[in-house]
N, C-alpha and C positions, 0 to 999 in steps of 0.2 A: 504494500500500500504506500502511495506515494505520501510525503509530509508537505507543508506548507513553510512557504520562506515569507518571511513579512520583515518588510525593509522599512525602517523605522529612526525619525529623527528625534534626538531626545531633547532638545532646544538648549543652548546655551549652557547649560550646566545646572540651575539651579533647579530644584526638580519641584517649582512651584510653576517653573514655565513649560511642563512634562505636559503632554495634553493627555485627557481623561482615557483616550483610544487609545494611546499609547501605555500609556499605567498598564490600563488593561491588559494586553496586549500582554508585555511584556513578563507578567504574572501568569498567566496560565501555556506559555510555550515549553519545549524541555531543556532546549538550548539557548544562549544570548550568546553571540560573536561579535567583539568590536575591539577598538583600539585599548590600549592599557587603560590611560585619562579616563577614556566615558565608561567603561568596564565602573570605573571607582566612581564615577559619581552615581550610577543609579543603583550601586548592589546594594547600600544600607535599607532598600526596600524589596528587593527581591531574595527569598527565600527557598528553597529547595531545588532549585535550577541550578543546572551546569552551567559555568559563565567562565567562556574561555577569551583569554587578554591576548589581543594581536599587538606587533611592533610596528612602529611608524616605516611606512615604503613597504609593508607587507600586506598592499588594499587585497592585490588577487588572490593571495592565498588563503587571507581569509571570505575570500567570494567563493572561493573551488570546495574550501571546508562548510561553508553554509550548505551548496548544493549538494555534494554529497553526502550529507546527515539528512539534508533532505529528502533523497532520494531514496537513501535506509529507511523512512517511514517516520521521520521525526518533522518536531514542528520545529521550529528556527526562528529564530529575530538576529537581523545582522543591522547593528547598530550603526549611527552617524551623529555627530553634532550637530546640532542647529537642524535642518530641515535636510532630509536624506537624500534629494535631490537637486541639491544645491551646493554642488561642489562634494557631494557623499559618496556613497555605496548604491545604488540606486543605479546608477548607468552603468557600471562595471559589472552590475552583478547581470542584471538583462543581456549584456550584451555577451559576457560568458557563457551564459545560460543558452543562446540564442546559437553560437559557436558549435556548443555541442550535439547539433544536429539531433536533440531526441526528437521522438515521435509526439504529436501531441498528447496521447494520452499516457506519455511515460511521464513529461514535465511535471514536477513539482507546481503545485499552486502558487505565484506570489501576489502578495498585497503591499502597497506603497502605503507607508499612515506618514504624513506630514509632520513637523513640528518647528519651532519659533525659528527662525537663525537670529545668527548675531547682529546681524545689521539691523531686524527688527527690534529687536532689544537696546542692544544701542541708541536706536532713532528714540527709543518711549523714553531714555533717561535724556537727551537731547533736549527734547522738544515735538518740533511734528516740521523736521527737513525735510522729508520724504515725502509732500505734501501736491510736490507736482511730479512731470516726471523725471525719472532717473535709470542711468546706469549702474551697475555692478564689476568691479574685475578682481581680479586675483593677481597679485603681482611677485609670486612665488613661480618660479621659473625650472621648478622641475621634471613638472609633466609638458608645459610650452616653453618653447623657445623665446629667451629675451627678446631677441629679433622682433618675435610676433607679437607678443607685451608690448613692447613699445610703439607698434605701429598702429595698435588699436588705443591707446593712451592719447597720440594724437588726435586721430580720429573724434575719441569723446570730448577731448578737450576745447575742439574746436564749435562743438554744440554747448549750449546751454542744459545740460541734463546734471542734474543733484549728480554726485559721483560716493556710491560706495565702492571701501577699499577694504580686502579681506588679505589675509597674508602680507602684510605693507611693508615689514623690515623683519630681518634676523639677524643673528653673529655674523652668520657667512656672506650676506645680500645686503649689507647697510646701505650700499649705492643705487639701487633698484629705486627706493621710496625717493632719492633723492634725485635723483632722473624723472620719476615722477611729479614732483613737485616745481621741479626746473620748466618743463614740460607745459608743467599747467600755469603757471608764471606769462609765458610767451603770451598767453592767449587771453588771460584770467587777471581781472584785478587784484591787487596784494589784499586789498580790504574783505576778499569776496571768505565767507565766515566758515570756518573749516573745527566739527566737532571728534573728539577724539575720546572713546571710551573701552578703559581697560577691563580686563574678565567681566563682558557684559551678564548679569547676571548673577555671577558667582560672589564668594564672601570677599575677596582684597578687588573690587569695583573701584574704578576711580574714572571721573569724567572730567575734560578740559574741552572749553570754548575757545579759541582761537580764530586767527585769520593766515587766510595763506600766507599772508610776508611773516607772519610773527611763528609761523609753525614749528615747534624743538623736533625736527629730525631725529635727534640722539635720543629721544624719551620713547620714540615711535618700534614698536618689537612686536612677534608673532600671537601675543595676547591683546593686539590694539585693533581695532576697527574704526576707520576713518572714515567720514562723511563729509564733505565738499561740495558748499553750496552753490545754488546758481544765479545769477546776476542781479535776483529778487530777494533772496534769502536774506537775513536778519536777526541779529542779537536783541530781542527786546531790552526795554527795561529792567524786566523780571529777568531778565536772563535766558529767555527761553531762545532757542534754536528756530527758527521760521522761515516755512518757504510756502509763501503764497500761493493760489490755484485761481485767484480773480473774482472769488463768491461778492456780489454784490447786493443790497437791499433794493 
């Protein structure tokens, strides 16, 4: 009997931001496969499940171990941060899946359950940036080529779109974030309001309001999610983060 794989983002880390489907979810499978990190933030609630901890640059292997338990007749949850198809487990796992030429009724069942990402989390301690529209990128150069990073960086930079940034800097990449903010310089007011927020979600949170000229480069690392307003956006008085959408009376 075939098992069921359910692809599952656990949101941000703080497990108030877990959605109810996914709790669920999560609790009545026999397996949970995910990276080490989210392994430990959601086990203090799961109880008599096997919960096996994958290592970071080891996405497929733990895609190959989901489907084949699967296949054994087990249920599965193969976990993701923030929302499983966004930058997750979600496309690698379909697309391995899909590779392996079964027959349709050999396939294991899967289900996609949603959950928060970072940039939505983020944007709620912000303010409401996100309020018209925007882009998304990843400026982690592992799986893309710098090359093509940068060429889509212009690209956004030359529209008017909110700009989130996920993976923005590390030890190894310091100069990536800062190619990107050079970038956006050429095209973009220094004044135009750039929010920055650390373990969105999680207990050491910490949020900075800034502008692009005033951005600390060196403070910006693989726990920071950056948001870069567009040519409307706004620091109120209150301090809040604002990017208008034109609502009038």
């Amino acid at each position: 009997m075939r098992g069921n794989i359910f692809l599952i983002g656990i949101g941000p880390g703080n497990k108030d931001y877990l959605t109810g489907e996914a709790k669920k979810t999560l609790e009545k499978v026999d397996i949970i496969i995910g990276y080490k990190l989210y392994i430990e933030l959601i086990e203090e609630f799961i109880q008599d499940t096997r919960l096996v901890k994958g290592q970071m640059t080891k996405e497929l292997e733990r895609v190959n171990l989901a489907i084949d338990h699967a296949l054994e007749g087990k249920d599965v949850a193969l976990i993701s941060s923030g929302d499983t198809g966004v930058y997750g487990m979600a496309g690698p796992l379909l697309a391995e899946l899909d590779k392996r030429e079964l027959k349709t009724e050999e396939k294991p069942a899967v289900r996609v359950i949603p959950g928060v990402t970072a940039l939505l989390a983020a944007a709620a301690k912000l303010g409401a940036p996100l309020m018209n529209d925007f882009a998304v990128i990843s400026l982690s150069d592992l799986l893309v080529p710098w090359e093509e990073i940068e060429k889509r960086i212009k690209s956004i930079a030359k529209t008017d779109f909110v700009i989130g940034v996920y993976n923005p800097s590390s030890k190894r990449r310091k100069e990536n974030f800062a190619r990107f903010r050079e970038i956006l310089l050429k095209e973009r007011d220094g004044a135009t309001p750039v929010g920055l927020v650390w373990n969105a979600g999680r207990e050491k949170e910490r949020v900075l309001k800034t502008t692009l000229e005033d951005l600390p480069e060196e403070k910006v690392d693989m726990l920071t999610t950056v948001i870069v307003g567009n040519s409307k956006s706004y620091i109120s008085d209150k301090g809040d983060f604002i990017t208008p959408r034109g609502y009038q009376q």
